[in-house]
N, C-alpha and C positions, 0 to 999 in steps of 0.2 A: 504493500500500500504506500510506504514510501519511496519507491523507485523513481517516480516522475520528481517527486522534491530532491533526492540526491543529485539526479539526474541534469536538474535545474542550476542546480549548483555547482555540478563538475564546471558545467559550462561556464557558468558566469566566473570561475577562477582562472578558468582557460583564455576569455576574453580579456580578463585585469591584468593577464602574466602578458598575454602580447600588446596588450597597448603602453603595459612599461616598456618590454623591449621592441618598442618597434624599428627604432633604428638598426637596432642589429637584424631583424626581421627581414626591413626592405636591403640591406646589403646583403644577406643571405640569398634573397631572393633575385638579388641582381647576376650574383654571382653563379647561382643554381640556371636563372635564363639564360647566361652566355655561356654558361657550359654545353647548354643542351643544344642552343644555337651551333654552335662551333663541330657539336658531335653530328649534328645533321645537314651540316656539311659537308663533314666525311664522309659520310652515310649516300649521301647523290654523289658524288665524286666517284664511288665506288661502284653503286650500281652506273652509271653512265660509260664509266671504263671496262664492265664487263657486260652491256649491252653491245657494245662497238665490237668487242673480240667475237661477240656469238652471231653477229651480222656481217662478220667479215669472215667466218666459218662457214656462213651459210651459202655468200656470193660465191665463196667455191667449190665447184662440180667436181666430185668427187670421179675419180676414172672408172668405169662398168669392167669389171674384174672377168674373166669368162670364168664358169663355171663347169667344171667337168662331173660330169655325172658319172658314179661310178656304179660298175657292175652290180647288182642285185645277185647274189647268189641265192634261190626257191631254198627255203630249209627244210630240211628233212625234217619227212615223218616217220615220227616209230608207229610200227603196226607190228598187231600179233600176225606172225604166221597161221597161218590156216590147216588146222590138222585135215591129214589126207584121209579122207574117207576108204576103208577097206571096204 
């Protein structure tokens, strides 16, 4: 029954602890967005240099190899002999 009153309260200590630190909060946060900036970056960089390698794999025609068929040898069957009627 009291969940929602704790509840209420986490919060509102959660609210007071970042409006003290809010300075350090927005440089955290500045530093967290050009992180992720910089890593998504890399991230196109990477895929775009390996879209280029798989379209330039692609523009080449690979040579038609010939293909030898090889002999099929029929496999044997085992069968019973057939006794000889006297």
């Amino acid at each position: 029954m009291a969940l929602p009153f704790i509840l209420g309260l986490a919060v509102g200590v959660g609210a007071i602890i970042a409006y003290k630190n809010s300075d350090k909060l927005k440089a955290n946060s500045k530093k967290l967005f050009e992180y992720a900036k910089d890593s998504s970056k890399e991230l196109q960089e990477k895929v775009v240099t390996v879209k280029e390698k798989l379209e330039e794999k692609l523009q080449q025609k690979p040579e038609k190899k010939e293909i030898k068929k090889e002999e099929v040898k029929p496999k044997r069957k085992y069968t019973r002999k057939q006794k000889e009627v006297k």
